[in-house]
C-alpha positions in Angstrom: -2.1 -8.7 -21.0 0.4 -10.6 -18.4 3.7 -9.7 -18.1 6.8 -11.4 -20.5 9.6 -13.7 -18.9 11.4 -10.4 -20.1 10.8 -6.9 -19.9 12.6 -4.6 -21.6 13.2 -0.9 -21.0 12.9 0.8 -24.1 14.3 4.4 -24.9 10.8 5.6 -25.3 9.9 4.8 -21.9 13.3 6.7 -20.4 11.1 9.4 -21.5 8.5 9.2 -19.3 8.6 10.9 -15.4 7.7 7.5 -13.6 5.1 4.5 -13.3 1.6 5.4 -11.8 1.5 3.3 -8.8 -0.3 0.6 -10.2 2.2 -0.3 -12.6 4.9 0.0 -10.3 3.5 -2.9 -7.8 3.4 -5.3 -11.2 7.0 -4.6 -12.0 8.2 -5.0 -8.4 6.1 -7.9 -8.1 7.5 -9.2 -11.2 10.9 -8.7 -10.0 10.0 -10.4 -7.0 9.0 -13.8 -8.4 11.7 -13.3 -11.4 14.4 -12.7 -9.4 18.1 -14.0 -10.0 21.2 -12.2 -9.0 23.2 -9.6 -10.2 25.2 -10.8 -12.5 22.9 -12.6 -14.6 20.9 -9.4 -14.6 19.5 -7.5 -17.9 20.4 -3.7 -18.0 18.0 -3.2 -20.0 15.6 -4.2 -17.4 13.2 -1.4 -16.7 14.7 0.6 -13.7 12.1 -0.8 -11.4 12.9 -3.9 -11.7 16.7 -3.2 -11.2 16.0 -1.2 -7.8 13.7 -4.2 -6.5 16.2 -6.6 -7.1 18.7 -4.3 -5.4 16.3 -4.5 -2.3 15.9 -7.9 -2.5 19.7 -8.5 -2.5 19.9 -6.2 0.9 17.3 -8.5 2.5 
């Protein structure tokens, strides 16, 4: 299963404690070769996503 041109950050998953570490290296990486700035940014986006973009606008 790849990853959608958009992933969305459902309530369901605001329940869960984190991402195993695995699944956290697909969504930054994701975010990496999605980026696009802030403003044109989904906050619905899961949260990893939104912090990697945030580090990639301090670069």
């Amino acid at each position: 299963m790849g990853i959608s041109a958009t992933i969305p950050f459902s309530a369901q998953e605001a329940n869960r404690p984190s991402v195993d570490a695995i699944e956290e290296i697909r969504l930054r990486t994701w975010a990496r070769k999605n980026y696009i700035k802030e403003s044109q940014r989904d906050d619905l986006w899961h949260p990893v996503i939104l912090d990697e973009m945030l580090r990639i606008d301090q670069e």
